[in-house]
C-alpha positions in Angstrom: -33.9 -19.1 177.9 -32.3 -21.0 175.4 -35.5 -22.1 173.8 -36.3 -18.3 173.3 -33.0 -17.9 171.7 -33.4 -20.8 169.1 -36.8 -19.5 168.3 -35.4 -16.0 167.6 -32.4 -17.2 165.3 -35.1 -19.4 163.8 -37.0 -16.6 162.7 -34.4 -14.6 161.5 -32.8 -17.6 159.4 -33.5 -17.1 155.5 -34.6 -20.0 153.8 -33.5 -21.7 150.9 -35.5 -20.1 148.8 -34.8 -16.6 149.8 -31.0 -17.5 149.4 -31.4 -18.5 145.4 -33.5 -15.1 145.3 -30.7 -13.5 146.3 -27.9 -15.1 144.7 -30.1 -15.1 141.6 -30.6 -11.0 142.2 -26.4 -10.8 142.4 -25.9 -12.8 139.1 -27.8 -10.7 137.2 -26.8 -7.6 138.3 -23.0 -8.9 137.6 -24.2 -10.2 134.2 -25.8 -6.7 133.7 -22.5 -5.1 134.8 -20.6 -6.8 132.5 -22.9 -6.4 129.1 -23.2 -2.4 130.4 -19.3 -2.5 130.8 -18.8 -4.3 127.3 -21.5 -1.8 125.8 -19.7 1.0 126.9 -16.1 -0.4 125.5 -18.1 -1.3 122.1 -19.4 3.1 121.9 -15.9 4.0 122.9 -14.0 2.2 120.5 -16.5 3.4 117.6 -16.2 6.5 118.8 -12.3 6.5 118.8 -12.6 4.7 115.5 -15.3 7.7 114.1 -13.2 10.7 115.9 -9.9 8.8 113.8 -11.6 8.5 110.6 -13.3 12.4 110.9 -9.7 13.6 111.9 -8.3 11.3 108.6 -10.9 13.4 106.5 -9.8 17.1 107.9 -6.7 16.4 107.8 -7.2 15.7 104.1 -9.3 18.3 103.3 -7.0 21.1 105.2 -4.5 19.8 103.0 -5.7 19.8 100.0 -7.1 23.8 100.6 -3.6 24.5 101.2 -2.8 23.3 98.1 -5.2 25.2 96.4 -4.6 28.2 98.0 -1.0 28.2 97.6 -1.7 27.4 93.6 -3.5 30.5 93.2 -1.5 32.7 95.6 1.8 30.9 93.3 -0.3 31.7 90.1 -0.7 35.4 91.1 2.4 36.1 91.7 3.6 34.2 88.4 1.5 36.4 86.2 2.0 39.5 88.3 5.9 39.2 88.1 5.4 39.1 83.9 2.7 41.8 84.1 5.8 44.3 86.2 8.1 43.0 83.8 6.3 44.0 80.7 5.7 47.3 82.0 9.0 48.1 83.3 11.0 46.9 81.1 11.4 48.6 77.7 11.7 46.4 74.3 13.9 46.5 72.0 12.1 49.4 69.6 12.3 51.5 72.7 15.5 51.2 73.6 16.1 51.5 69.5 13.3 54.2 69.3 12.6 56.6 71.8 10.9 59.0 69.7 8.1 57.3 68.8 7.7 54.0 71.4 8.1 54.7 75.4 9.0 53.0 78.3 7.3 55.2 80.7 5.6 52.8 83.4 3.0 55.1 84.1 1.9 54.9 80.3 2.2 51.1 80.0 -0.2 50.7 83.1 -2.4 53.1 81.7 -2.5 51.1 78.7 -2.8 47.6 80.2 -6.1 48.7 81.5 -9.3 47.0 79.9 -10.5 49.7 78.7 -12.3 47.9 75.5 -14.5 45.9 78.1 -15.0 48.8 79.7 -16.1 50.6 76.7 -18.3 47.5 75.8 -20.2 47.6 79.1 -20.2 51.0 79.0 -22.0 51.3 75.4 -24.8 48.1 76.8 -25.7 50.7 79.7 -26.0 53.4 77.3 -29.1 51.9 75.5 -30.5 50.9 79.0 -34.0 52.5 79.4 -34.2 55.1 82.3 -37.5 55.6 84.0 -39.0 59.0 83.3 -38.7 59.9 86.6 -35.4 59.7 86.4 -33.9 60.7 83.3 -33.9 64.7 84.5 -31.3 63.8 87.8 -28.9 61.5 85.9 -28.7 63.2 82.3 -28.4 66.6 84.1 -25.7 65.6 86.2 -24.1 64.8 83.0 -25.3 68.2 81.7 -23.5 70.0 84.5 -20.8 67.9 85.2 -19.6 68.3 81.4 -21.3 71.7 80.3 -23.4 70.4 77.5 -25.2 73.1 75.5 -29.4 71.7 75.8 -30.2 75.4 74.8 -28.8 74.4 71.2 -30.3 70.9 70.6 -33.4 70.5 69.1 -34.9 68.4 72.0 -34.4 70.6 75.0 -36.3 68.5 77.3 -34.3 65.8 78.9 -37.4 63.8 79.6 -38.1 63.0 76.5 -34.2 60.9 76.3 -35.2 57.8 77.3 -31.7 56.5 77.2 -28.1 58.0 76.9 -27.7 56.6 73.9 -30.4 58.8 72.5 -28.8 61.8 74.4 -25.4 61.0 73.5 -26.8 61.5 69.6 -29.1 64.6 70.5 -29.5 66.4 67.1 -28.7 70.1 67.3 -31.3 73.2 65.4 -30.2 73.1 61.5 -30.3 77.3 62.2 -27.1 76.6 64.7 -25.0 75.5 62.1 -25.4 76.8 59.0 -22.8 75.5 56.5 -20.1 77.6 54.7 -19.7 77.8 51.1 -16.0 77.5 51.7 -14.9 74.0 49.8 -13.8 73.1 53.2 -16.1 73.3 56.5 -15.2 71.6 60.0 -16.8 68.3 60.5 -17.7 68.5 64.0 -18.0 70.6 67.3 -14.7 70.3 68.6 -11.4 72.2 69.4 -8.3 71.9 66.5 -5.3 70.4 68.1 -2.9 70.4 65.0 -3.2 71.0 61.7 -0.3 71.7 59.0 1.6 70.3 56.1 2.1 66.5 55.6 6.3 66.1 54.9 7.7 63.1 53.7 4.7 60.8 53.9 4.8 61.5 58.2 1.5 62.7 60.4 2.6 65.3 63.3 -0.5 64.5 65.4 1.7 66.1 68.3 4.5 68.5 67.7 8.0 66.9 67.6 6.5 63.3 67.0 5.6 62.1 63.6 4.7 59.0 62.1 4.1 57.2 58.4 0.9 57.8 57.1 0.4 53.9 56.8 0.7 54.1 60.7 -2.0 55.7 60.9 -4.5 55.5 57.3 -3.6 51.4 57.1 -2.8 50.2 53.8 -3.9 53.5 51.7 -2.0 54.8 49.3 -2.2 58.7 49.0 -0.3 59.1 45.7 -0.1 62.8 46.1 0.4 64.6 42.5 3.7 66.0 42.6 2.2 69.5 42.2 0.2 69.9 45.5 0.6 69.0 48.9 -0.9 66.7 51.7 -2.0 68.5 55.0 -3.5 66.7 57.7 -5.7 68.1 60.9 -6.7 66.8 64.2 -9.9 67.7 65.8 -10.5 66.9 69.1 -14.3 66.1 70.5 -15.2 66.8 74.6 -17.8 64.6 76.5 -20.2 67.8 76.4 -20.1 68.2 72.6 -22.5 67.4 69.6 -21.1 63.6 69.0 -22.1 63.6 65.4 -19.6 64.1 62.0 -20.4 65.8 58.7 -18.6 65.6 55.3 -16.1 68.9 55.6 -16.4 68.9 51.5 -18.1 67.3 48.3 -16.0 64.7 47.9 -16.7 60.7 46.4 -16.1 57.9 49.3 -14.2 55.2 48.0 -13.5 52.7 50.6 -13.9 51.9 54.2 -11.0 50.6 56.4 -11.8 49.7 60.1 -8.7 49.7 62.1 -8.9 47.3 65.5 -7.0 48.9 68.5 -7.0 50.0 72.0 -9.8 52.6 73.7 -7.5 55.3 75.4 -8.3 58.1 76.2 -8.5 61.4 73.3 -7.7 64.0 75.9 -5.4 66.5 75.1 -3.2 65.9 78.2 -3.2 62.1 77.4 -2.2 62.3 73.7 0.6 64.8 74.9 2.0 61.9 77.2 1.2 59.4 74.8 1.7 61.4 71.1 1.2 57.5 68.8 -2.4 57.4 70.4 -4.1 58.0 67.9 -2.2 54.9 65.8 -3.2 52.8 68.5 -6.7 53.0 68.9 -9.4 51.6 67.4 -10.6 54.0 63.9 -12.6 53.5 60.8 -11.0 55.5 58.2 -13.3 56.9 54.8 -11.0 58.0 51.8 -11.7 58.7 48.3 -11.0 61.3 46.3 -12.2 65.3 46.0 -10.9 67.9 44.2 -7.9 68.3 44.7 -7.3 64.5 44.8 -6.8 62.6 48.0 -9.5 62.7 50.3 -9.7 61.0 54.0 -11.9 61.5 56.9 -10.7 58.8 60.2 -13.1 58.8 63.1 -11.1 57.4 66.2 -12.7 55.7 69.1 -11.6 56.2 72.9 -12.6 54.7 76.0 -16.3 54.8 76.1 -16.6 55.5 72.7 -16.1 52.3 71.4 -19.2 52.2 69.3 -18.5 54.2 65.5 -21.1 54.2 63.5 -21.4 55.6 59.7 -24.5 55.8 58.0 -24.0 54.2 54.7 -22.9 51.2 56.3 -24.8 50.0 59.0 -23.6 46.7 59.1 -20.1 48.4 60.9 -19.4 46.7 63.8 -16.7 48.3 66.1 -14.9 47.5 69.5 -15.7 43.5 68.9 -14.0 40.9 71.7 -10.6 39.7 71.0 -10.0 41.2 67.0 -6.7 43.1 68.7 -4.0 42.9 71.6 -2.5 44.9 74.0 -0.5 47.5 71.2 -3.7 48.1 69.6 -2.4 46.1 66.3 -5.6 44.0 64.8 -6.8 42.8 62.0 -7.9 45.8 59.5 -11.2 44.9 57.6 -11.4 46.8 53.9 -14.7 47.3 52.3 -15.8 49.1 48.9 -18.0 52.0 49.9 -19.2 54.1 47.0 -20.7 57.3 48.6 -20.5 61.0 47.2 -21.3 63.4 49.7 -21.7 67.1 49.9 -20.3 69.6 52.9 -22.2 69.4 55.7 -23.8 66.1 55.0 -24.0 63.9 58.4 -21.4 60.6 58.2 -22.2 59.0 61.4 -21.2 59.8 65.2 -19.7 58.1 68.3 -20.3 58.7 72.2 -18.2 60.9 74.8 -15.4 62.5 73.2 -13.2 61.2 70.1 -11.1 63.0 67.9 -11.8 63.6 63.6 -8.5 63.5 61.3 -8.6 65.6 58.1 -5.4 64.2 55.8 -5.9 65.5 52.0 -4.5 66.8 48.9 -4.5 70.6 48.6 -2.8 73.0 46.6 0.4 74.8 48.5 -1.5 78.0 48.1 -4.0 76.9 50.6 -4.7 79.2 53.3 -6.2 78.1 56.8 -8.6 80.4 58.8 -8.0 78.7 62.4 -5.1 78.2 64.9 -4.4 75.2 67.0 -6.3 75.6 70.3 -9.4 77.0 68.1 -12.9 76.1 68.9 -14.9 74.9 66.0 -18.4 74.3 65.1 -19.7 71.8 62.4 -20.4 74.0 59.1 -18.1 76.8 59.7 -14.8 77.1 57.3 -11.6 76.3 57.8 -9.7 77.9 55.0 -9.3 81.3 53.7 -8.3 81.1 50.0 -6.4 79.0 47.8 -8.9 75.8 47.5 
């Protein structure tokens, strides 16, 4: 019995070289323990070290955005704060003027406006080309929208404008406008908005608000001969209408004065608001001499019609980048320019609608055949007698 017991502990007795297996198997499964514990430490510290340095970064970057943003956003409000200022706040020749400078907020907003950039990207789409295909949808919406008279230019067809440059500048029949012999004819399809006598040297371009001459003509010295008068006329082109100007008499072109100003609008209801407008825009003024003696034509630019161009100069650049500020006051550029010309006569032309101003020496016997409000076409005469 006991010899069967010792013979079964025997067998189940490891042997000394099953015992190093095992303690071998246990060391390296501590070791292997220890370098995956150790690894693991090692990945989470450079992770904690990475997630520190990434959160070093934001926290940087958030900041410095903030910064930024709260620049601009200051930066705004700076420059909005003297943009409200300016056009609340009258000057001192408003307060000291009312007549002729105002402080109506409406009128300085309307007048802060870029309208000359406007007009300049305005007059680089006008020489655009339009596809054929085209050209009969978006010039007769213009046709429509502003009543322009096709049935009176000498290219009816719109298809054949390949940009609104050349429609802007359609030429009308010669038989549509023949020209008066009267020595003085209108210079362009428009509607008068003032005419009358010149007093003192001061324009009425709107009733109850005049200005001095040199406001409006620049340096130019009418000398008016003591025994005539100077009378002066506004005439006032819409989109729809013929967009070129004649010479309203025979009379000798002298000199050329381009005046740098704003672009606003010519519109009756705006130059009522705003009666100085037509000081403050952008002009090129002819004078000389017919006659009777003093002789000026001005042709004044509005918004979209920043581009006036005269004939015997065609190196006349108008509404050019920075030549004037926010009052419309630029530097004028004076040039000889030697031209007779005879009624009728083309002088150049403009886009949209602009306005023509007649100021000239005439005898006080000089009788006019229109009223203000009158509709006018090129060629036909404005006076009865007395010239």
């Amino acid at each position: 019995m006991l010899r069967s017991v010792y013979l079964v502990s025997k067998c189940f007795r490891p042997s000394w070289t099953q015992l190093k297996c095992v303690s071998a198997q246990r060391c390296f499964r501590n070791y292997h323990l220890t370098v995956t514990r150790s690894g693991a430490n090692q990945v989470a510290e450079k992770v904690k070290t990475l997630n520190s340095t990434n959160y070093s970064a934001t926290s940087t970057r958030s900041r410095f955005i903030s910064t930024i943003k709260w620049v601009i956003v200051g930066t705004f409000i700076g420059f909005g704060s003297v943009f409200l200022y300016d056009i609340f706040v009258p000057d001192e020749r408003e307060l000291q003027d009312g007549k002729h400078y105002y402080s109506d907020w409406m009128i300085r907003t309307y007048c802060s406006f870029p309208l000359n950039a406007l007009s300049r990207v305005f007059g680089s789409l006008g020489y655009l080309h339009i596809p054929v295909c085209m050209r009969s949808v978006l010039l007769g919406y213009y046709v429509r929208t502003f009543g322009c008279r096709m049935d009176e230019a000498l290219v009816e067809d719109l298809s054949q404008y390949s940009t609104f440059a050349e429609f802007f500048n359609r030429e009308l029949k010669p038989v549509l406008r023949p020209i008066s012999d009267a020595a003085l004819v209108s210079p362009a399809d428009g509607k008068v908005l003032q005419f009358g006598e010149v007093s003192n040297n001061r324009v009425e371009f709107v009733k109850g608000c005049d200005y001095e001459i040199t406001e409006f003509l620049g340096p130019v010295d009418p000398k008016v001969d003591p025994s005539r008068r100077l009378y002066q006329m506004v005439i006032y082109l819409s989109p729809g209408m013929y967009h070129g100007f004649h010479s309203p008499a025979r009379f000798v072109c002298e000199n050329e004065l381009h005046v740098p100003g704003l672009l606003l609008s010519v519109r009756p209801s705006v130059l009522d608001r705003l009666p100085d407008l037509l000081c403050r825009n952008e002009r090129v003024v002819l004078s000389g001499r017919w006659k009777h003696g003093f002789f000026s034509m001005t042709a004044v630019a509005a918004t979209s019609v920043g581009d006036i161009s005269i004939d015997a100069d065609p190196n006349l650049r108008t509404n050019v980048r920075n030549i004037s500020n926010k009052l419309g006051e630029g530097t004028c550029s004076s040039r000889a320019l030697y031209h007779a010309y005879k009624p009728g006569e083309k002088i150049g032309e403009f886009r949209l609608g602009s306005t023509i101003v007649l100021i000239f020496e005439a005898p006080p016997t000089i009788t006019f055949a229109i009223e203000a409000g009158d509709d006018l076409k090129y060629g036909q005469s404005l006076i009865v007698k007395g010239v």
